[in-house]
C-alpha positions as MATLAB code, in Angstrom:
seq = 'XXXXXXXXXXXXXXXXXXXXXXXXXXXXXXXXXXXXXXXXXXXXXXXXXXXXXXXXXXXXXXXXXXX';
ca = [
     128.439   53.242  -12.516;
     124.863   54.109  -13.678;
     123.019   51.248  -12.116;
     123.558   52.529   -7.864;
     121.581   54.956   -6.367;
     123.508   57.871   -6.097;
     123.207   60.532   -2.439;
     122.367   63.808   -2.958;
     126.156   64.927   -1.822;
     127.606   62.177   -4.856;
     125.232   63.861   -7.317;
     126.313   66.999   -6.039;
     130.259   66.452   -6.344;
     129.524   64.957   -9.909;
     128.148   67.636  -10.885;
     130.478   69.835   -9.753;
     132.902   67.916  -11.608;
     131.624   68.209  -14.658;
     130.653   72.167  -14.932;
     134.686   72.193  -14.385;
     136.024   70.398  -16.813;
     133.837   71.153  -19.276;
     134.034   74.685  -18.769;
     138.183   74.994  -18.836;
     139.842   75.037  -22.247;
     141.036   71.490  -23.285;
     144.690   72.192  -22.274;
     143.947   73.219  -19.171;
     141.649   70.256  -18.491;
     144.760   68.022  -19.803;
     147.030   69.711  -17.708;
     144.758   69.680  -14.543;
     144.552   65.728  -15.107;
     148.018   64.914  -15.652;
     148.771   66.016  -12.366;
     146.517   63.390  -10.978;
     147.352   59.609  -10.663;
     145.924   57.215  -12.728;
     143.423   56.261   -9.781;
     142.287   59.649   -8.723;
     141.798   60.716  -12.836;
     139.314   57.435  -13.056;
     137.622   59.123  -10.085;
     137.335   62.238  -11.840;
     136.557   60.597  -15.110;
     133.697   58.758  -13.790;
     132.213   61.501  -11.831;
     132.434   64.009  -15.194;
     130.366   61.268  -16.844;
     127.773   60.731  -14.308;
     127.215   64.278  -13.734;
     127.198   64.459  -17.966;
     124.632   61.625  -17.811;
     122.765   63.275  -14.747;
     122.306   67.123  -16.564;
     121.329   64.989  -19.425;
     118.700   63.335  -17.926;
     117.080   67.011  -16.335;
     117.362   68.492  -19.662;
     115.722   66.156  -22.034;
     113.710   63.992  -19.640;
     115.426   60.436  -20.889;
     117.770   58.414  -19.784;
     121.686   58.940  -20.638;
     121.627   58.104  -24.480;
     118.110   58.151  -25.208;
     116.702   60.291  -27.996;
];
């Protein structure tokens, strides 16, 4: 997940993935992934973590997990 080079339009959807989720209460984020099937919520999963890891890394300079 972390170790390919991402495109500029993968970053971008990540991203965009994860100012969604994590900006909807936590019912509605439920709700919006139990209408997805167990692929296409690993999709969505993934890309909320790599856009997580990816404002991360612009806000403190380190890598995912670093202090």
């Amino acid at each position: 997940m972390f170790g390919k080079k991402k495109t500029e339009d993968e970053a971008a959807s990540c991203a965009v993935v994860h100012l969604m989720l994590s900006s909807v209460k936590p019912s509605v984020r439920q709700e919006v992934l139990s209408t997805l099937t167990d692929d296409q919520r690993r999709q969505v999963l993934n890309a909320e973590l790599e856009g997580r890891a990816d404002q991360w890394e612009r806000k403190n300079g380190t890598e995912w997990g670093e202090s």
